[in-house]
C-alpha positions in Angstrom: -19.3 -3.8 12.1 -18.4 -7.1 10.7 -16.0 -7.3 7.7 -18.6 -8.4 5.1 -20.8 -5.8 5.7 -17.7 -3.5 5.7 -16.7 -4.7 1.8 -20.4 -4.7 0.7 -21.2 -0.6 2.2 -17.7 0.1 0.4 -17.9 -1.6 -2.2 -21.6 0.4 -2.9 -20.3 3.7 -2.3 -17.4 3.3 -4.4 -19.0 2.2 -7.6 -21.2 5.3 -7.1 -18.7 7.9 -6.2 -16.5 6.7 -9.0 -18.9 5.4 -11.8 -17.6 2.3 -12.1 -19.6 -1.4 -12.4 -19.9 -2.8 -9.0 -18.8 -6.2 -10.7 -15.1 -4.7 -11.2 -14.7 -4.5 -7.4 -13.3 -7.7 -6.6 -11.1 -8.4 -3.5 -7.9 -9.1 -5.2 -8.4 -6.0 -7.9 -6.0 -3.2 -7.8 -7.1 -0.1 -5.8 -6.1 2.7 -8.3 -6.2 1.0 -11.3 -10.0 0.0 -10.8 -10.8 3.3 -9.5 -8.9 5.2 -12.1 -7.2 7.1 -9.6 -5.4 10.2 -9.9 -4.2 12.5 -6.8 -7.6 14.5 -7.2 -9.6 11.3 -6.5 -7.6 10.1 -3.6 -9.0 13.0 -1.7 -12.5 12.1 -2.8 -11.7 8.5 -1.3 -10.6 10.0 1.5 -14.0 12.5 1.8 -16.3 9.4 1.1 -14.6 7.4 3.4 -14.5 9.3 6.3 -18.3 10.5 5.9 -19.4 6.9 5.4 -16.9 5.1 8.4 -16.7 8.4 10.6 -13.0 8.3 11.5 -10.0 10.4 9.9 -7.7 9.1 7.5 -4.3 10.0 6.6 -2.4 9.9 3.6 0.4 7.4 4.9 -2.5 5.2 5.8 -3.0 4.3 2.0 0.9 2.8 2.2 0.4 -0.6 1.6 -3.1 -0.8 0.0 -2.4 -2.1 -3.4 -6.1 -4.0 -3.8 -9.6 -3.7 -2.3 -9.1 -6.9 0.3 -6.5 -4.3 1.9 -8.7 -1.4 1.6 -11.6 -3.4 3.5 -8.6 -5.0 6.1 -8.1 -1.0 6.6 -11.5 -0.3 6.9 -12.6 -2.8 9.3 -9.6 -2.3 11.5 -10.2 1.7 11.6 -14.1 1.1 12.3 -13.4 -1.7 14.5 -10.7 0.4 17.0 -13.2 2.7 18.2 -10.9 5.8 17.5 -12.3 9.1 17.8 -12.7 11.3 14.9 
């Protein structure tokens, strides 16, 4: 999967899961603060992420992530390893 398609499927199913404009998600906005995110919604992130991308994440995989061009580098490097589930 290439990295633009990656942004553009997350970007879609995060302005649906979390009601928000699609316009706010920009690469260099911040994760949480665009999301509104509290500890509840970090595990819907982590539900709509795994059912969209098919791999497991952990919660020390969000270390790091401050803004949506590090949520797509995370993304794409998850999709792109060919882990199992």
């Amino acid at each position: 999967m290439q990295f633009l398609e990656i942004a553009e499927k997350t970007n879609a199913f995060l302005a649906e899961e979390f009601e928000i404009e699609i316009s706010k998600i920009t690469p260099e906005a911040n994760l949480k603060d665009t999301l509104e995110l509290d500890s509840l919604d970090y595990i819907d992130l982590v539900v709509v992420i795994e059912s969209n991308f098919n791999f497991k994440v952990q919660p020390e995989d969000f270390v790091g992530i401050v803004n949506f061009h590090d949520f797509y580098e995370y993304v794409f490097a998850r999709v792109n390893a060919k882990e199992p589930v």
